[in-house]
N, C-alpha and C positions, 0 to 999 in steps of 0.2 A: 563757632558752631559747636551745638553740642553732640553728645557722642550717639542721641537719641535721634534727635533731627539727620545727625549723617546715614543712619541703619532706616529711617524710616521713611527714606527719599520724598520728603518732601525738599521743596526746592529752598536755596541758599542764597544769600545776595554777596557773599565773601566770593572774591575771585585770587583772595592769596592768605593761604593757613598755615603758619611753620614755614616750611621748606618747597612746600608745592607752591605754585602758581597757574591761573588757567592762561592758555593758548591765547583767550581773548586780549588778557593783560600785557602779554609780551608783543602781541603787532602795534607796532607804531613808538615801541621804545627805541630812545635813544641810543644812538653806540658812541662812544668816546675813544680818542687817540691819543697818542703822546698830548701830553700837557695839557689836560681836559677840553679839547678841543672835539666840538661835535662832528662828528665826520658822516653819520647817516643814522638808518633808523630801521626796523627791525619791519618788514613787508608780511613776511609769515612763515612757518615754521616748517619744514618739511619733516613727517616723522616715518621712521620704518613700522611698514604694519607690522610684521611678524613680533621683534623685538617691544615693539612700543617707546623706541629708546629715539629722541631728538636726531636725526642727520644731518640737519643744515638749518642756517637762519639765512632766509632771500632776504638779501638786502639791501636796500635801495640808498645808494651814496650821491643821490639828487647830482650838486655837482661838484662834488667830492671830488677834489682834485684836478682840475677843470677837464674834468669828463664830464660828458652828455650824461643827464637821468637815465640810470640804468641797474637792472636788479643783480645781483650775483649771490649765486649758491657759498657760504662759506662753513665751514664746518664749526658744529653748535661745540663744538672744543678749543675753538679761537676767541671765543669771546668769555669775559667775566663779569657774574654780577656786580657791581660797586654799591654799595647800598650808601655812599655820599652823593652821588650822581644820581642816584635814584636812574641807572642805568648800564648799560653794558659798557665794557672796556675791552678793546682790542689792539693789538700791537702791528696789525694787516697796515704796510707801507705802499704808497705809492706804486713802488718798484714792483713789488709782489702782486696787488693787484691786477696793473699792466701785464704781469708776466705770466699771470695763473692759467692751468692749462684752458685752450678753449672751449666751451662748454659745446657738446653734441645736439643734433635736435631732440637726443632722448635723453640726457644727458640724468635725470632721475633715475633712470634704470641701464645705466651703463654704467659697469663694473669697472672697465679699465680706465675711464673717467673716473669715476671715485678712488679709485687706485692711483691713478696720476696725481690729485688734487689731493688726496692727504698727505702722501710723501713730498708735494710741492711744497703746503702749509706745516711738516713737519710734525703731524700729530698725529694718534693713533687711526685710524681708521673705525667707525662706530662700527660694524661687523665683527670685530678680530676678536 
């Protein structure tokens, strides 16, 4: 894309430039586990409005582990691009899954949920 076409909003058919990627290209990416094993696949992205900054990837681990299809919030700081995989990598085990707090009925706008679930998974919390 040029730097003309970017300022003079006309429309683009690129959905990944450098470092950015759009939204659309990340639902339905793969997530990968130990030993390039596909373990699910990326549902959709929950982002904070204020910040603009990614808070979770819903992800659907079909039947990842022999659980029932089922979405789970994980925090967009568990997972890594792999550009061999042409996908994400995550380290989230069985055990952790099973174990992660359980999710509220409001559970996007419940603080002490998100505060539970990142010191669960160990990573900073996308607020702090």
């Amino acid at each position: 894309m040029t730097d003309t076409a970017m300022h003079s909003g006309q429309p683009t058919d690129k959905n990944e430039t450098g470092n950015l990627i759009s939204s659309s290209k990340v639902e339905g990416t793969a997530v990968y586990g130990a030993g390039d094993d596909k373990v699910g696949s990326i549902d959709h992205l929950m982002i904070d409005k204020m910040s603009g900054r990614v808070a979770y990837a819903v992800m659907d681990f079909g039947g990842f582990l022999g659980m029932g299809k089922d979405h789970y919030p994980v925090p967009w700081s568990k997972l890594t691009y792999d550009t061999s995989l042409d996908g994400y990598r995550t380290d989230i085990t069985e055990e952790q899954l099973k174990g992660a707090p359980e999710r509220t009925q409001n559970w996007a706008s419940d603080r002490d949920w998100e505060d539970r679930t990142h010191t669960y998974y160990g990573v900073a919390a996308y607020y702090v």
